[in-house]
C-alpha positions as CSV (number, residue, x, y, z in Angstrom):
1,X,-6.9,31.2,2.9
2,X,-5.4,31.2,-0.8
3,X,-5.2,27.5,-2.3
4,X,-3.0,25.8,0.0
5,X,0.5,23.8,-0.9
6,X,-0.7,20.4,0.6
7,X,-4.5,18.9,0.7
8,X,-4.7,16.1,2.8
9,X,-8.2,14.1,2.8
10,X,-9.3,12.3,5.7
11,X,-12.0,10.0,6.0
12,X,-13.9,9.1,8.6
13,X,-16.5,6.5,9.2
14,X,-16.6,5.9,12.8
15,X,-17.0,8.5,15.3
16,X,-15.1,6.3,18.0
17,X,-12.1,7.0,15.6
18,X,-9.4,9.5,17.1
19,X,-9.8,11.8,14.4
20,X,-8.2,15.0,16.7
21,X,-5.0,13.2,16.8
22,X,-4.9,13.0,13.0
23,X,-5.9,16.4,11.8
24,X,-3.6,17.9,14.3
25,X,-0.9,15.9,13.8
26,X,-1.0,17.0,9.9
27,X,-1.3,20.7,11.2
28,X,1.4,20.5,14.3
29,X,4.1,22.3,12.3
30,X,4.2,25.7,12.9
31,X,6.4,26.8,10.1
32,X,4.5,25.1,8.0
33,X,0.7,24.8,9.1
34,X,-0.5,27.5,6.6
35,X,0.8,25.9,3.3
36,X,-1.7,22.8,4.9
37,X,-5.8,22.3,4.5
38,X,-7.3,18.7,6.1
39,X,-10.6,17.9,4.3
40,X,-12.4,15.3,6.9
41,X,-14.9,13.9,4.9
42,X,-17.7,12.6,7.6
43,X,-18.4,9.2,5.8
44,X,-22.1,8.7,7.3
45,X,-22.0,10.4,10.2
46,X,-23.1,13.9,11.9
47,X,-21.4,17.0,9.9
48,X,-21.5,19.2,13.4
49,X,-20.0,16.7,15.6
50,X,-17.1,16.4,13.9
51,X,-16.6,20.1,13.1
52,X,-17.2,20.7,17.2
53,X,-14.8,18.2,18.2
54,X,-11.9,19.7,15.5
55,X,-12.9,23.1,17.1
56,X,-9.8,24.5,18.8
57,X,-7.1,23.0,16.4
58,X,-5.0,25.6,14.8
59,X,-5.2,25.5,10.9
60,X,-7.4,25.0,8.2
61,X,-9.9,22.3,8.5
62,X,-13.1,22.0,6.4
63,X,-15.9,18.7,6.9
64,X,-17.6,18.1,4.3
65,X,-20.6,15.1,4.5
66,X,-20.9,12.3,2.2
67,X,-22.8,9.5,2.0
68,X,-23.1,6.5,0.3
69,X,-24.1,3.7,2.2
70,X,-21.1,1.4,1.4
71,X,-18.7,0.4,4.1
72,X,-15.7,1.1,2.2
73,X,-13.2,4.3,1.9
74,X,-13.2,4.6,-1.7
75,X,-16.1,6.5,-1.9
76,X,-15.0,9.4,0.3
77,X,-11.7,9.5,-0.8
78,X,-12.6,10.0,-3.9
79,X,-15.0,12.9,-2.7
80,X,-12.1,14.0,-0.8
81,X,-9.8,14.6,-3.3
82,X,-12.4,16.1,-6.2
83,X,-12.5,18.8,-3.9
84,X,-8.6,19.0,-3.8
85,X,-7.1,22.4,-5.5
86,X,-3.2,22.1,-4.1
87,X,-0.6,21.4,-6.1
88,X,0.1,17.9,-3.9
89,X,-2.3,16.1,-2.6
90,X,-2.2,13.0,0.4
91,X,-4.8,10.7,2.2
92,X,-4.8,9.9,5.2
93,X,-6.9,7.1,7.8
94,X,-9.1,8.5,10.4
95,X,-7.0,6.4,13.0
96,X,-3.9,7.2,11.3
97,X,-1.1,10.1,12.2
98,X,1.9,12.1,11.6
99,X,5.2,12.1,13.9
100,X,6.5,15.9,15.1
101,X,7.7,17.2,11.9
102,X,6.6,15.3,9.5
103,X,4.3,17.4,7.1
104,X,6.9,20.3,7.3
105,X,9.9,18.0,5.9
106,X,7.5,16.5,2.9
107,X,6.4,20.2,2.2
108,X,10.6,20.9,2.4
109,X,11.0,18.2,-0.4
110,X,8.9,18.9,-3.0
111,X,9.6,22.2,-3.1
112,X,13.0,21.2,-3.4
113,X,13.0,18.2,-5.8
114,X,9.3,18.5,-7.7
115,X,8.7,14.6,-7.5
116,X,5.4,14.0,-9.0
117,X,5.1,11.4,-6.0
118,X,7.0,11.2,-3.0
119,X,6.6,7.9,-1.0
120,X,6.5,8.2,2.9
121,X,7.8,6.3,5.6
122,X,5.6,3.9,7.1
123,X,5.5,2.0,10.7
124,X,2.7,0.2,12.4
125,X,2.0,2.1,15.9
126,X,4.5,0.6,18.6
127,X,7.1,-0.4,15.6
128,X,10.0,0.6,13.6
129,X,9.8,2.1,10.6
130,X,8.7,-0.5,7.9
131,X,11.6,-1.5,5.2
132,X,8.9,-0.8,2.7
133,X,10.0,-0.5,-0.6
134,X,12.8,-1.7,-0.7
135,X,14.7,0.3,-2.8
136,X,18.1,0.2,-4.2
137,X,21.1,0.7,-2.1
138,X,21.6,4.6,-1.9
139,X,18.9,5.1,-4.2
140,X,16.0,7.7,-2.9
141,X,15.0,9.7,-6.2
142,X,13.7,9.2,-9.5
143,X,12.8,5.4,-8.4
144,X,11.7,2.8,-10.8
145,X,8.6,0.6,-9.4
146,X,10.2,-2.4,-10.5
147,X,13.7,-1.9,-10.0
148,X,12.7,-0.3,-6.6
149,X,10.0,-2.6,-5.6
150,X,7.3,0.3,-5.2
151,X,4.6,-2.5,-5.8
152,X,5.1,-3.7,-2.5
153,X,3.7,0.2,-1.3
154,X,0.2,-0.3,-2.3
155,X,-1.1,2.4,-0.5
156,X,-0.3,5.5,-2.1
157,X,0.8,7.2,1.2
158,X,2.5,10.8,1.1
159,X,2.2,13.4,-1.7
160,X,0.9,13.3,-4.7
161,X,1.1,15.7,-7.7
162,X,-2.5,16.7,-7.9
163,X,-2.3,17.6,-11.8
164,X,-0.6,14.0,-12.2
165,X,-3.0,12.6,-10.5
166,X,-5.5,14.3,-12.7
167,X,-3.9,13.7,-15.9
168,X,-3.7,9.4,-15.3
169,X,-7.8,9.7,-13.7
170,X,-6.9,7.8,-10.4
171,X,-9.4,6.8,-8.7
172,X,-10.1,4.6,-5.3
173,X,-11.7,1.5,-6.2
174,X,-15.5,1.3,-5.0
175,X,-17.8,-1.8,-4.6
176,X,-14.7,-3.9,-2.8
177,X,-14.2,-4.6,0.8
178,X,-10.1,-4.5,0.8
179,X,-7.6,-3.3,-2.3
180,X,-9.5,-0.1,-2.9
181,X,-5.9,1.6,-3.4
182,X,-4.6,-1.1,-5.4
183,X,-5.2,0.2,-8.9
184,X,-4.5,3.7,-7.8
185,X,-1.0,2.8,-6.3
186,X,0.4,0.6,-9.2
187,X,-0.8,3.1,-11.8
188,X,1.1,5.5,-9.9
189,X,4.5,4.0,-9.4
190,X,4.5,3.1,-13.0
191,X,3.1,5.9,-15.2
192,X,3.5,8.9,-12.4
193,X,6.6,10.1,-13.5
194,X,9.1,11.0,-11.0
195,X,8.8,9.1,-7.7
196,X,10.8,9.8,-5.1
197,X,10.8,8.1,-1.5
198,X,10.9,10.5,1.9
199,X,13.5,8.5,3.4
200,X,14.4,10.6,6.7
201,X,11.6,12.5,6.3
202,X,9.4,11.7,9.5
203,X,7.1,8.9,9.4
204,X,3.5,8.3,8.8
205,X,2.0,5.9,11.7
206,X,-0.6,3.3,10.9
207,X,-2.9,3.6,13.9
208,X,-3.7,0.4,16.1
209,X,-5.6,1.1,18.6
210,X,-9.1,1.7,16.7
211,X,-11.9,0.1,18.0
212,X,-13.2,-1.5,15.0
213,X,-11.9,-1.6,11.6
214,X,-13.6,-2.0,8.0
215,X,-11.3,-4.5,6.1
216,X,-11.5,-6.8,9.3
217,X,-13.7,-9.6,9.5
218,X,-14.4,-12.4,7.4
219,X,-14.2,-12.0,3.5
220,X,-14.7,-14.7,1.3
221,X,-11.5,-15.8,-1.4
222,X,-13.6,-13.8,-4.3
223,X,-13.7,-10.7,-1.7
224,X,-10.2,-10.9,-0.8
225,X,-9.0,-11.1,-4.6
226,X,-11.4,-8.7,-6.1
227,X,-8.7,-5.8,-6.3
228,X,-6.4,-8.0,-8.2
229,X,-8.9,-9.6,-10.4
230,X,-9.9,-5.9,-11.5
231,X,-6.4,-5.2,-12.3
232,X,-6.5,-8.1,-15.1
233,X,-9.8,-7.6,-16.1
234,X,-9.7,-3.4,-16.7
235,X,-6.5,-3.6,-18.5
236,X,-4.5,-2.2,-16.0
237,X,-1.4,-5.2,-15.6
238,X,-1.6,-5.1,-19.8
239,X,-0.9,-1.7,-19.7
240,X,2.3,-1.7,-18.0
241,X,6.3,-2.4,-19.6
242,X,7.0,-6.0,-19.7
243,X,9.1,-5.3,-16.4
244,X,6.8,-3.8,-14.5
245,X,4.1,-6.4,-15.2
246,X,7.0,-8.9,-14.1
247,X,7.6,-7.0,-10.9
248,X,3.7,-6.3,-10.1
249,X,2.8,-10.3,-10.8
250,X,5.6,-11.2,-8.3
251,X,4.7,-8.8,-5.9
252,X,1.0,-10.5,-6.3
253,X,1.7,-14.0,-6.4
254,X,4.2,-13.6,-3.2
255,X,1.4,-11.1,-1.3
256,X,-1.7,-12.3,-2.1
257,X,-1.3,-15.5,-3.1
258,X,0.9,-17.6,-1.2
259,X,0.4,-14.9,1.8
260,X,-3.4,-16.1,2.0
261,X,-2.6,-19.5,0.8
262,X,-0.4,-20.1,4.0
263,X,-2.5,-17.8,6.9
264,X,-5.9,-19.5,5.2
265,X,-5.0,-22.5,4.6
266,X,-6.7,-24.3,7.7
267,X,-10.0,-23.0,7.0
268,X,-10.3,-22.8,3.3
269,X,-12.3,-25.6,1.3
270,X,-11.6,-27.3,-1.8
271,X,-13.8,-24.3,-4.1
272,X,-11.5,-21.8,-1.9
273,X,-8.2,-23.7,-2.9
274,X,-9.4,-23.9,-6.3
275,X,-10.2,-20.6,-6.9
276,X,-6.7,-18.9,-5.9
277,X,-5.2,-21.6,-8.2
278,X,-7.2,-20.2,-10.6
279,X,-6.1,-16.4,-10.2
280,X,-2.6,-18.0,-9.4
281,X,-2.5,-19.7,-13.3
282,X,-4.1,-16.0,-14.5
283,X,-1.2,-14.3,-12.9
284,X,1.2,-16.4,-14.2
285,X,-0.1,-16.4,-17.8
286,X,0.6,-12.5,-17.8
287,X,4.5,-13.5,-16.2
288,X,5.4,-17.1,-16.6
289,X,9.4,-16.2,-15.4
290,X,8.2,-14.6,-12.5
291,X,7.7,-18.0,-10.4
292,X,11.9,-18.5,-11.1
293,X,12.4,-15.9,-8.1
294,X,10.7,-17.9,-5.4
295,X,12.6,-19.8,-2.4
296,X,11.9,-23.7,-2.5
297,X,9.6,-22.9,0.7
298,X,7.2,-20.9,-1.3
299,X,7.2,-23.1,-4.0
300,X,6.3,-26.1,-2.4
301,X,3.3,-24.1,-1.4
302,X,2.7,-22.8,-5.0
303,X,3.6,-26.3,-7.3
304,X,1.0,-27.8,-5.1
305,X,-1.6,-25.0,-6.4
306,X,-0.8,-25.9,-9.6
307,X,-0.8,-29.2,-9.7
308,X,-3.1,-30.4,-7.1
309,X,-5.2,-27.3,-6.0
310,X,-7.2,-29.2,-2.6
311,X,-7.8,-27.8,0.5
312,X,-5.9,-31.2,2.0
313,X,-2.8,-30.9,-0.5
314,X,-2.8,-27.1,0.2
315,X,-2.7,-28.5,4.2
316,X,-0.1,-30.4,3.6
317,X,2.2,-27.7,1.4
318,X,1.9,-25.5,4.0
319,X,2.6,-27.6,7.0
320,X,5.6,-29.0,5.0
321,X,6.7,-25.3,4.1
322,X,6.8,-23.9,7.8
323,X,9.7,-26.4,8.7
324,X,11.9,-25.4,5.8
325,X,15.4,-25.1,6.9
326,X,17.7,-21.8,5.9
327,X,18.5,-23.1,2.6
328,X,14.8,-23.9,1.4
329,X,14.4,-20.1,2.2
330,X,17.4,-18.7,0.9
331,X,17.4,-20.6,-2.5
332,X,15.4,-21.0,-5.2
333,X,14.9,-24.4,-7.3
334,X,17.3,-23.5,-9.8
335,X,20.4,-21.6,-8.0
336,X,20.9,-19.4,-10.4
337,X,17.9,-17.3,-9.7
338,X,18.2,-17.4,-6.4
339,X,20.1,-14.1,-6.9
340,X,17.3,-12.8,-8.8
341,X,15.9,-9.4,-8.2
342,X,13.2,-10.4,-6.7
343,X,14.4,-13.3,-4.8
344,X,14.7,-13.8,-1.4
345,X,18.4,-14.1,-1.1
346,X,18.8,-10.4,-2.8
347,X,16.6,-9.2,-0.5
348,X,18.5,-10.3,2.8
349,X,21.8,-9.3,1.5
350,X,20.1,-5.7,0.7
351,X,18.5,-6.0,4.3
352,X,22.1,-6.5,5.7
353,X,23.6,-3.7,3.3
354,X,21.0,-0.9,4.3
355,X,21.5,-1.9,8.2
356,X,25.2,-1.9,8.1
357,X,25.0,1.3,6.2
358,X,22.3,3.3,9.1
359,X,25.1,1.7,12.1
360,X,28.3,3.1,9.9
361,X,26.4,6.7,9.9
């Protein structure tokens, strides 16, 4: 086979993972199938058995081994994609697939469009397709990651430029149990020139019926905020425009932050409480306007982080935040923002606006 238009890595850890269903869901396109190579990388395990259960499934497939000892995906991603020689690249998750289609209508865009990076649709297994980003009304091409929201995609799902790729040296994250795509989507969004987002263009499907995942378990505060604490520390947040580093803290404090904050809060200690306030004040420091777009329900949960970072005030904050009424999560402290960008207002009008627009078609 000449170099192919489309790589697609796979990695696989676990040989209980379906890893049929994936390769031959990227390769199910006829029209299509020969512009396609899946690289399985066998993370750890047996090199033959893998081949000999692919065996049978039309298209090119190569396994390469790797090993490395760490339970993470960075690593063989990253060996994946070395090995990548298309001209767009994708990853993929061993328990993860493509609907009918799919593969041939991103290989249709591209070739139509040239994005450097087009942005799939996503859906969890059993659900509708996930409103994430959350882009402008109408708006599908040339996006901008803050105007767009593309911080809210960490995962950089679809197809990627391989020379762009190259050319910004993105890399999965190794040594950290979650967020290994953290650094390699946000560098994306905001320096890979032109994103565009496969709206109508199949749908990748987050897989949930694995037996056992990696980023499952329990992780300490440190291990869940590792990711973002890299970010800071290897320059990555300094080096983007003053919006997108608005945009990306946002994203973070409203994500990581109070999203932990709330689903933690019953079993985190005062050290735990503490030590999100302190990546909460770090945040901010790189953003301080970006706190203006939250509703009064997150902010409850948030002043009390600043103010009085305990595990009993954080109790509390939380407790109190889950019986806000409609206007503590419509509106901000200060009205006026609460038709910010980012605020939660804007984002059920566009909700509204994008639904009435799919019923009207």
């Amino acid at each position: 086979m000449s170099s192919p238009t489309v790589d697609v890595v796979i990695a696989c850890h676990d040989d209980r993972r379906p890893i049929e269903r994936a390769v031959s869901s990227v390769l199910q396109d006829e029209k299509t199938r020969h512009l396609v190579r899946v690289t399985v990388v066998a993370h750890g395990l047996d090199q033959t058995l893998i081949e000999r259960r692919l065996d049978g499934i039309k298209g090119e497939i190569r396994v390469v081994p790797y090993r490395d000892g760490i339970r993470s995906a960075a690593g063989p991603f990253n060996h994946g994609l070395d090995l990548v020689e298309a001209e767009y690249c994708a990853v993929m998750g061993s328990d993860d697939f493509l609907e009918p289609g799919t593969m041939a209508a991103w290989i249709s865009h591209v070739r139509d469009h040239r994005p450097d990076a087009a942005i799939a649709q996503v859906r969890l297994q059993g659900h509708t397709v996930m409103p994430n980003p959350l882009v402008r009304l109408g708006r599908h091409r040339n996006l901008d990651a803050g105007r767009d929201r593309l911080f809210y995609r960490t995962a950089p799902l679809g197809l990627i430029r391989t020379a762009r790729m190259r050319e910004l040296g993105l890399r999965m994250l190794e040594g950290v149990r979650v967020g290994e795509d953290f650094e390699f989507g946000v560098r994306l969004w905001a320096h890979g020139g032109r994103i565009d987002l496969l709206s109508g263009a199949g749908t990748y499907v987050i897989g949930e019926d694995a037996p056992e995942r990696t980023t499952l378990g329990s992780m300490t505060v440190s291990e869940r905020f590792a990711p973002i604490v890299c970010l800071i520390d290897d320059g990555v947040v300094a080096a983007l425009s003053p919006a997108h580093r608005k945009a990306l803290i946002t994203k973070l404090v409203r994500v990581s932050v109070v999203g932990n904050a709330q689903a933690l809060a019953a079993e985190l200690d005062d050290a735990d409480v503490a030590e999100i306030a302190v990546l909460l004040r770090r945040l901010l420091d790189v953003a301080p306007t970006a706190v203006r777009s939250f509703n009064r329900q997150d902010r409850v949960v948030l002043d009390g982080l600043l103010s009085a970072p305990t595990a009993a005030r954080l109790q509390a904050d939380v407790a109190r935040s889950r019986g806000a009424g409609r206007v503590d999560r419509w509106l901000t402290p200060d009205i006026v923002h609460s038709f910010a960008r980012e605020s939660t207002l804007r984002r059920y009008v566009l909700y509204f606006c994008k639904r009435e627009r799919r019923k009207n078609r």
